[in-house]
C-alpha positions as CSV (number, residue, x, y, z in Angstrom):
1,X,12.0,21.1,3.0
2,X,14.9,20.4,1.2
3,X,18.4,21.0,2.4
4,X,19.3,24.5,0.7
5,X,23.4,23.9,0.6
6,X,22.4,20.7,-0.5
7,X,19.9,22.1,-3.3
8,X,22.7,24.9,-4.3
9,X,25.6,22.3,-4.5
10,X,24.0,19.0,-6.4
11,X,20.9,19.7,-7.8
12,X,20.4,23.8,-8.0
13,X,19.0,23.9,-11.1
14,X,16.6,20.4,-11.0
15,X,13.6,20.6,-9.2
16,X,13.4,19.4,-5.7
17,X,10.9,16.3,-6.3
18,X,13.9,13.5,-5.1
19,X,15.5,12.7,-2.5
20,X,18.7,11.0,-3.6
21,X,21.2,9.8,-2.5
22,X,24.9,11.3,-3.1
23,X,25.7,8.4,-5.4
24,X,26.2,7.9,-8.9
25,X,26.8,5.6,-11.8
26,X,29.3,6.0,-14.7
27,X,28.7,2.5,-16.1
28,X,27.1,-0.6,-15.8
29,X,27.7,-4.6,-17.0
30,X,25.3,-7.2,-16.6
31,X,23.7,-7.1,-13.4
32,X,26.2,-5.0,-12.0
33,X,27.0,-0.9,-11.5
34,X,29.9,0.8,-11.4
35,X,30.6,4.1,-9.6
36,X,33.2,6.8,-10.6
37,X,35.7,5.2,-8.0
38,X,35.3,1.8,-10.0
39,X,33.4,0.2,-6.7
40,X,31.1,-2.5,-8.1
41,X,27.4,-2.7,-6.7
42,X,24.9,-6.2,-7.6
43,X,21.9,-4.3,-8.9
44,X,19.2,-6.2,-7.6
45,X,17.3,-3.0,-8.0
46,X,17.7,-2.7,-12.1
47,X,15.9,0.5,-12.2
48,X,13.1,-0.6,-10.4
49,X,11.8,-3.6,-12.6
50,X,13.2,-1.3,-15.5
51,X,16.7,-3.0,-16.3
52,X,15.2,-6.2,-17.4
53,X,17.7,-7.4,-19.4
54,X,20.8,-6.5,-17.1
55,X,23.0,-3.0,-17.9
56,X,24.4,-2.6,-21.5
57,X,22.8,-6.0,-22.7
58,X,25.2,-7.2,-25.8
59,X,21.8,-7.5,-28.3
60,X,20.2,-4.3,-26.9
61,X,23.8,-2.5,-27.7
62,X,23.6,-3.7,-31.1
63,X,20.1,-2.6,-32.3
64,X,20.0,0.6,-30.4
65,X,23.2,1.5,-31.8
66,X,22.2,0.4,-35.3
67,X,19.2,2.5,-35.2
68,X,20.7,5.8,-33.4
69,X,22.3,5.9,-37.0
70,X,19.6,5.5,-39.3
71,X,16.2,7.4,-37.8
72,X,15.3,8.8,-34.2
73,X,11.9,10.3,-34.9
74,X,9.5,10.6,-37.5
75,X,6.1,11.0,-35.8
76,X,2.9,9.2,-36.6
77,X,2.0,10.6,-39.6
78,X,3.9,7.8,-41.6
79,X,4.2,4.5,-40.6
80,X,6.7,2.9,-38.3
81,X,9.4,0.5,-38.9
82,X,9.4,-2.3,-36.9
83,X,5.7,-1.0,-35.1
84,X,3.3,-4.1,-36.3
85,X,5.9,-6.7,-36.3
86,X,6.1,-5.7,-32.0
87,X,2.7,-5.2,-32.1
88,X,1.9,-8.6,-32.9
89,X,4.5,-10.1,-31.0
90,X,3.2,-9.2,-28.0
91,X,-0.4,-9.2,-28.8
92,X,0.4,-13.0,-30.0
93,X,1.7,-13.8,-26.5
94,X,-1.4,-12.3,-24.2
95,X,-4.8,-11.8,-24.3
96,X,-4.6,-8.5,-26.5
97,X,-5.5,-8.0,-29.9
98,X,-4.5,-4.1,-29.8
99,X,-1.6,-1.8,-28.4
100,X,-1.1,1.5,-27.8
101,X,2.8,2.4,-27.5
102,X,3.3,5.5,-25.3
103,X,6.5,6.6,-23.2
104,X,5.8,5.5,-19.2
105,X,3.8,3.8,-17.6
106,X,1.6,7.2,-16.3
107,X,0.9,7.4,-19.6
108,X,-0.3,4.2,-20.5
109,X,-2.4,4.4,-17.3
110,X,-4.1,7.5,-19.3
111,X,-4.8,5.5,-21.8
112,X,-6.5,2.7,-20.0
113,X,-8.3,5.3,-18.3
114,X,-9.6,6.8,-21.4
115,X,-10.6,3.5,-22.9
116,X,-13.1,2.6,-20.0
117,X,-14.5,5.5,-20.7
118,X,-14.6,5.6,-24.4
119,X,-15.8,1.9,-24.3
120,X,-18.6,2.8,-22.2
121,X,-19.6,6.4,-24.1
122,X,-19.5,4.1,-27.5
123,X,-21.6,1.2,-26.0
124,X,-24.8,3.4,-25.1
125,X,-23.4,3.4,-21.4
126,X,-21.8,7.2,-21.1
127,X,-22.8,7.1,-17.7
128,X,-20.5,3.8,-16.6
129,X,-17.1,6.2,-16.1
130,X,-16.2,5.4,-12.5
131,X,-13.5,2.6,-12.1
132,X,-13.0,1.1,-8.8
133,X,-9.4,1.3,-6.9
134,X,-7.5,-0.6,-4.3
135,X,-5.9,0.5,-0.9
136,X,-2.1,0.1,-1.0
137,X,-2.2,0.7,-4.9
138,X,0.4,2.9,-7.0
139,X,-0.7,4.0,-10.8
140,X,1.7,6.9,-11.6
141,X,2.2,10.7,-10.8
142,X,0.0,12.4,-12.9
143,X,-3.2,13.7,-11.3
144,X,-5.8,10.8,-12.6
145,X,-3.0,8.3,-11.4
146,X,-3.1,9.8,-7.3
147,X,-6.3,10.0,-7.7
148,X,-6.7,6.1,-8.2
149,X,-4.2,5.7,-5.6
150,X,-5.6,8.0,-3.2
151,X,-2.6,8.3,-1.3
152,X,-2.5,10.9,0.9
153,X,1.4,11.5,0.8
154,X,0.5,11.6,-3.0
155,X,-2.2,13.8,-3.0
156,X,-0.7,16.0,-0.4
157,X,-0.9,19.7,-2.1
158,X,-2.6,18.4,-5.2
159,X,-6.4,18.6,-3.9
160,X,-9.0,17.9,-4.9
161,X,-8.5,14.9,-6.8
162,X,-9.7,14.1,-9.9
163,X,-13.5,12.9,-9.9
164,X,-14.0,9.2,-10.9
165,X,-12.3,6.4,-8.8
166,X,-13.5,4.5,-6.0
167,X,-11.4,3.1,-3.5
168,X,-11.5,-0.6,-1.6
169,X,-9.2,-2.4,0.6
170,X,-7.3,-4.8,-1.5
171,X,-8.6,-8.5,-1.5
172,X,-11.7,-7.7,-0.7
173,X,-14.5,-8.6,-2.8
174,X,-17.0,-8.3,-1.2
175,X,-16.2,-4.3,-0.7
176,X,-15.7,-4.3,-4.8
177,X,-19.2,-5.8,-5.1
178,X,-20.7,-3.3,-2.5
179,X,-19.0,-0.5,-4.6
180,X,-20.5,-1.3,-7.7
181,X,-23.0,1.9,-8.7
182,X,-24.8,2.2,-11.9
183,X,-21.8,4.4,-12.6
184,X,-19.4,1.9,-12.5
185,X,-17.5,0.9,-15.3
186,X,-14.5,-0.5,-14.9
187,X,-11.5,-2.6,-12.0
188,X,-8.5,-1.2,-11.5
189,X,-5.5,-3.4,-9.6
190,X,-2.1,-4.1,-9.8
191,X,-1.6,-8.2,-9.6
192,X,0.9,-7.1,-7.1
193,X,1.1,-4.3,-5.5
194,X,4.6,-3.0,-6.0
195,X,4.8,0.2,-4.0
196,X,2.6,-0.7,-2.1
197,X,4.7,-3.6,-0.1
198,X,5.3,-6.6,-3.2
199,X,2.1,-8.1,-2.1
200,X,0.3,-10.5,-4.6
201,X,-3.3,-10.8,-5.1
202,X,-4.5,-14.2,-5.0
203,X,-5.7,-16.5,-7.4
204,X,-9.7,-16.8,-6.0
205,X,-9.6,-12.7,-5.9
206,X,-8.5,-12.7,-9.4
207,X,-10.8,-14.6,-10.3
208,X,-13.8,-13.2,-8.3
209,X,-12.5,-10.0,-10.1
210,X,-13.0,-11.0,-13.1
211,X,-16.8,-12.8,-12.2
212,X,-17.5,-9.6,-11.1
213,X,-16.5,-7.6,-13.9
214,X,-18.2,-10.4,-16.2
215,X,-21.7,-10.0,-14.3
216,X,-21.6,-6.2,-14.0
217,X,-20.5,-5.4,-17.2
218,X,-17.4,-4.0,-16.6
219,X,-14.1,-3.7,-17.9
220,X,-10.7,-5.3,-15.9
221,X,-7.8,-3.3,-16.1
222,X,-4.6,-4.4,-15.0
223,X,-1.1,-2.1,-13.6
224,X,1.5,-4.6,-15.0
225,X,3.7,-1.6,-15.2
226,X,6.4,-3.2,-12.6
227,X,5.2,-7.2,-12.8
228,X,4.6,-7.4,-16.0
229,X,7.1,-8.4,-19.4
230,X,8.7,-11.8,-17.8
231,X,8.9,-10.7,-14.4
232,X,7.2,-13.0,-12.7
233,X,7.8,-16.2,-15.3
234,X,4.8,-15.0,-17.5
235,X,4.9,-12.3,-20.1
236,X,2.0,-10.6,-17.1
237,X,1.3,-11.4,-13.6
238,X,-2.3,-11.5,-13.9
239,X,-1.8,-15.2,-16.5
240,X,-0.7,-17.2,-13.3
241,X,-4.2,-16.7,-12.2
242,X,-6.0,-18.3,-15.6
243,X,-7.9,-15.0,-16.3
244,X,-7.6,-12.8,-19.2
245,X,-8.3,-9.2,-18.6
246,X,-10.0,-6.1,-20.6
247,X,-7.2,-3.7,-20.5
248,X,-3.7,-4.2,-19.2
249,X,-0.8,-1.3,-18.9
250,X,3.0,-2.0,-19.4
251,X,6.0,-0.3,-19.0
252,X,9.7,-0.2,-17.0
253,X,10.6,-4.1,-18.5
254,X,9.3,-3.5,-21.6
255,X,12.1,-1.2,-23.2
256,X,14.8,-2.6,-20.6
257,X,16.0,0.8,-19.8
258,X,14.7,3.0,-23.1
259,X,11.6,5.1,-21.7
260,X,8.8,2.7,-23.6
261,X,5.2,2.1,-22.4
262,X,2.2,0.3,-23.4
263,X,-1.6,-0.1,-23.0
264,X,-3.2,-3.2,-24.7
265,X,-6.6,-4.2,-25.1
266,X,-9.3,-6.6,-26.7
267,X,-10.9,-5.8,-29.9
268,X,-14.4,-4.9,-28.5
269,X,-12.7,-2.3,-26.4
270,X,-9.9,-1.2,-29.4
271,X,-12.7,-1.1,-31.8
272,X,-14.2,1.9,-29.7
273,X,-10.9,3.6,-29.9
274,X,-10.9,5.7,-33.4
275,X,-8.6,7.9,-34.9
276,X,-8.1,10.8,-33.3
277,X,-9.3,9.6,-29.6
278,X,-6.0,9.2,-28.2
279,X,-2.2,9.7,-29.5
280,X,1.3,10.5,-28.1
281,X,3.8,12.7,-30.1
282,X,6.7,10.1,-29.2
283,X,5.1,6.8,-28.7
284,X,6.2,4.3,-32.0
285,X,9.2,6.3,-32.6
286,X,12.1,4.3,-34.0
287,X,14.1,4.0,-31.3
288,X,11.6,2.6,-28.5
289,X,9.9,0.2,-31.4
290,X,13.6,-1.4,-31.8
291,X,14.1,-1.5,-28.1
292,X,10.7,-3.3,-27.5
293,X,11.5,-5.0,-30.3
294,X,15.5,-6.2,-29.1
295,X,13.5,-7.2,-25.4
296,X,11.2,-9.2,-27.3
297,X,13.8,-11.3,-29.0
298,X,15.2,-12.1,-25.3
299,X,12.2,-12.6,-23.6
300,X,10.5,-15.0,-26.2
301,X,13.3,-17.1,-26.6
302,X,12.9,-21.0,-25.6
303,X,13.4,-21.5,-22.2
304,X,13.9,-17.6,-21.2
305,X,11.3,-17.4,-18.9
306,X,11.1,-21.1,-17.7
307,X,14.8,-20.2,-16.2
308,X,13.0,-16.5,-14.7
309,X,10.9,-19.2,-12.5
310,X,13.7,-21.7,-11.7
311,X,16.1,-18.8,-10.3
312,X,13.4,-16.9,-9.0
313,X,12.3,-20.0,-6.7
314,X,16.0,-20.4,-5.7
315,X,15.9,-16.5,-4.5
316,X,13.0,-17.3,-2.8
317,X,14.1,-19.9,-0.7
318,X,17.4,-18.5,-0.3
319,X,15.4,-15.2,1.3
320,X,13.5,-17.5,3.5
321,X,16.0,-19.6,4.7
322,X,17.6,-16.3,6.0
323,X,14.2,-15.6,7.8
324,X,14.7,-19.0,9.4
325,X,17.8,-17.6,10.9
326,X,16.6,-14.3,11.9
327,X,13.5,-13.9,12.4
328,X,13.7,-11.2,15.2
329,X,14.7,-9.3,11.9
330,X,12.9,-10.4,8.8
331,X,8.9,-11.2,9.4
332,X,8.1,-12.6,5.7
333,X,9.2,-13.6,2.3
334,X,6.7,-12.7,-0.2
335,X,5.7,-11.8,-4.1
336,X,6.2,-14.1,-7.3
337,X,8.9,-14.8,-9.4
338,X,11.5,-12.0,-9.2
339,X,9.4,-9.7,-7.8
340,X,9.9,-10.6,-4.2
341,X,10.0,-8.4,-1.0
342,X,11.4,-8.7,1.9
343,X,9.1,-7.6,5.0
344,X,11.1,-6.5,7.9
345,X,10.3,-5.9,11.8
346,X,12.6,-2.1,11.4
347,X,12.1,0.3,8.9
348,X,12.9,-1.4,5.3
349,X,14.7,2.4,4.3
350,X,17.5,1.9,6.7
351,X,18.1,-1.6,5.6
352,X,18.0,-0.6,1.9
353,X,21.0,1.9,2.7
354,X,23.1,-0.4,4.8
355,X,22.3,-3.2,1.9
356,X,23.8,-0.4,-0.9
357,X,26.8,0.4,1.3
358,X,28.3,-3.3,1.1
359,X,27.4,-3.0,-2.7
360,X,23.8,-4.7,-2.8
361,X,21.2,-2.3,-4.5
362,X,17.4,-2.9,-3.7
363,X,14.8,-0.9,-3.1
364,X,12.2,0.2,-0.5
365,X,8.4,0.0,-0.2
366,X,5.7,-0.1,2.0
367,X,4.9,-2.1,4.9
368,X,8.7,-2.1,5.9
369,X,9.3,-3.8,2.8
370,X,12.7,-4.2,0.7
371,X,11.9,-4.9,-3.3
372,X,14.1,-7.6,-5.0
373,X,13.9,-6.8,-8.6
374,X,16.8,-7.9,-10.1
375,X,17.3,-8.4,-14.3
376,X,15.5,-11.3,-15.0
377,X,19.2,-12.6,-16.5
378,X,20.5,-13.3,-13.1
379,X,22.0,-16.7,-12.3
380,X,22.6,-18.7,-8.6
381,X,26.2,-17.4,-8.4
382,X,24.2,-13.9,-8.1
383,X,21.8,-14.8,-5.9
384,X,24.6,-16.4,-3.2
385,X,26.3,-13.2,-4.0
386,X,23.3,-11.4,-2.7
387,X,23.2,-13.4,0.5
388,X,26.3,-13.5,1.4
389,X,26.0,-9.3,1.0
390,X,22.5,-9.4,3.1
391,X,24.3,-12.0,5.5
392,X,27.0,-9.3,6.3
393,X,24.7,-6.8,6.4
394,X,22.6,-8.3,9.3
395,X,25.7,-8.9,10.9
396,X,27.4,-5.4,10.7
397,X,23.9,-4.6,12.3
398,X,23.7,-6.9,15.2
């Protein structure tokens, strides 16, 4: 239960879903934050996986400032401008030959969702709506998304859940194959898991995955809500593994801060998808499409995310060289590119709030793990910056 003089003071009027803490931002540069007292924090954090492109980027200023004084919102009864030319941009670059822009990530969950189902229904298949799940998953906080998680700290006060997902330990394939039911129609994973303690599927699994879902007639879906757009030094996780999926979801990266999602697709499951199936009243508005549009420049620029992989492997090694030296604290380095976590041997929450208190922000998941997800501009003078915050840290706590 929430504090009530708390509640009363800060937040008496918001509703009580967050548990905050008492500090806040007035500005931010780069990869850093600013506080009203002018105290300077390295956002290693950005959002989580949301600031891709750093705080008040110079080229997302520009169009986003541009645009805020032309056209905010037309809806999509008249065509877009700006929406095919991101379309294709991202469709060019990935295995998708549709998209479907939304607002969040729970949404473009939704609409993956919806397409397995309305694939199936179209095919002669109505039957085929059940999508198997993974233990140690996150996919949003609407009721279809807890329900694919089956968290019970998630689905606490929200029984029952929503009918349709079947839940495996993560890795396993031989547990997918044994939860295959004439019902079955579709895989749903994140590459990594992101909540669920930045752990990264493997390569074989992927694959097996996608065996799978090739013999059964299935379709793969992929959360690249927090590791997809560039975050791992491809435009999605899943591409390391040299598989293409069905349906993928994006979001956070995507706008680099302006509330954007995605779903994309292939054309035999778009081509099921018909006007009037699905919609959103703000997805293409004018504003997101030139955000997605301004990321897009950045991200697909030579070199970009050849230098995410070079600093991300100098993080890495950095973060391991520390678990070399204290190893009584840290247990394991692990994730891909700059999507890397931390796993501890005390609880990652308490190390994520001494972390912010010398000025490093990061972010906490499962397993006793602190998330790395810096903006994918970072350079090695912020990275030593980082260590020499986490070496004080440790420090302070010894």
């Amino acid at each position: 239960m929430p504090n009530r003089a708390y509640l009363e003071f800060y937040m008496s009027a918001v509703l009580p879903v967050y548990s905050r803490s008492d500090l806040m931002f007035e500005k931010g540069e780069g990869v850093y934050l600013f506080d009203k007292s002018g105290k300077r924090y390295l956002d290693f954090a950005a959002g989580i996986a949301v600031n891709s492109l750093g705080h008040s980027h110079p080229h997302l200023v520009a169009e986003l400032t541009d645009q805020v004084a032309k056209l905010w919102h037309v809806s999509n009864m008249y065509q877009i401008d700006g929406l095919e030319r991101l379309a294709s941009r991202i469709t060019d670059a990935c295995f998708a030959d549709y998209i479907f822009f939304c607002n969040s990530g729970a949404e473009a969950i939704e609409c993956g969702i919806k397409m397995v189902r309305k694939y199936h229904d179209t095919t002669g298949n109505p039957d085929k709506y059940r999508i198997i799940t993974f233990e140690g998953s996150f996919h949003g906080r609407t009721l279809a998304g807890i329900s694919a998680a089956k968290k019970a700290k998630l689905m606490e006060g929200f029984e029952p859940a929503a009918d349709g997902f079947d839940q495996v330990p993560f890795g396993d394939l031989d547990a997918v194959k044994r939860a295959i039911t004439p019902e079955t129609g579709g895989i749903l994973l994140e590459p990594i898991l992101g909540e669920g303690g930045v752990l990264p599927a493997t390569d074989a699994f992927l694959q097996g995955l996608r065996d799978i879902a090739d013999e059964h007639g299935l379709l793969l879906f992929f959360d690249e809500i927090q590791a997809g757009m560039g975050r791992t030094g491809k435009l999605f996780a899943h591409e390391w593994s040299g598989i293409k999926a069905d349906i993928a979801a994006s979001a956070k990266g995507i706008g680099s801060g302006f509330p954007l999602g995605a779903c994309l697709c292939t054309k035999a499951v778009g081509d099921t998808m018909n006007p009037g199936s699905h919609g959103s009243t703000y997805g293409n508005n004018p504003l997101g499409i030139r955000a997605g549009n301004a990321v897009m420049d950045i991200l697909l620029e030579d070199g970009f995310l050849e230098q995410v992989n070079i600093i991300s492997k100098y993080l890495t090694s950095k973060l391991e060289a520390l678990q070399t030296e204290h190893p009584d604290l840290i247990s394991g380095v692990r994730g891909k590119g700059l999507m890397i976590g931390l796993r501890l041997t005390k609880d990652s929450r308490d190390f994520v709030e001494a972390l912010r208190h010398e000025g490093l922000l990061t972010a906490p998941a499962a397993d006793n793990v602190v998330r790395f997800l810096p903006p994918l501009i970072i350079t090695k003078s912020d990275v030593d910056e980082s260590i020499d915050i986490i070496k004080k840290t440790i420090s302070n706590m010894e």
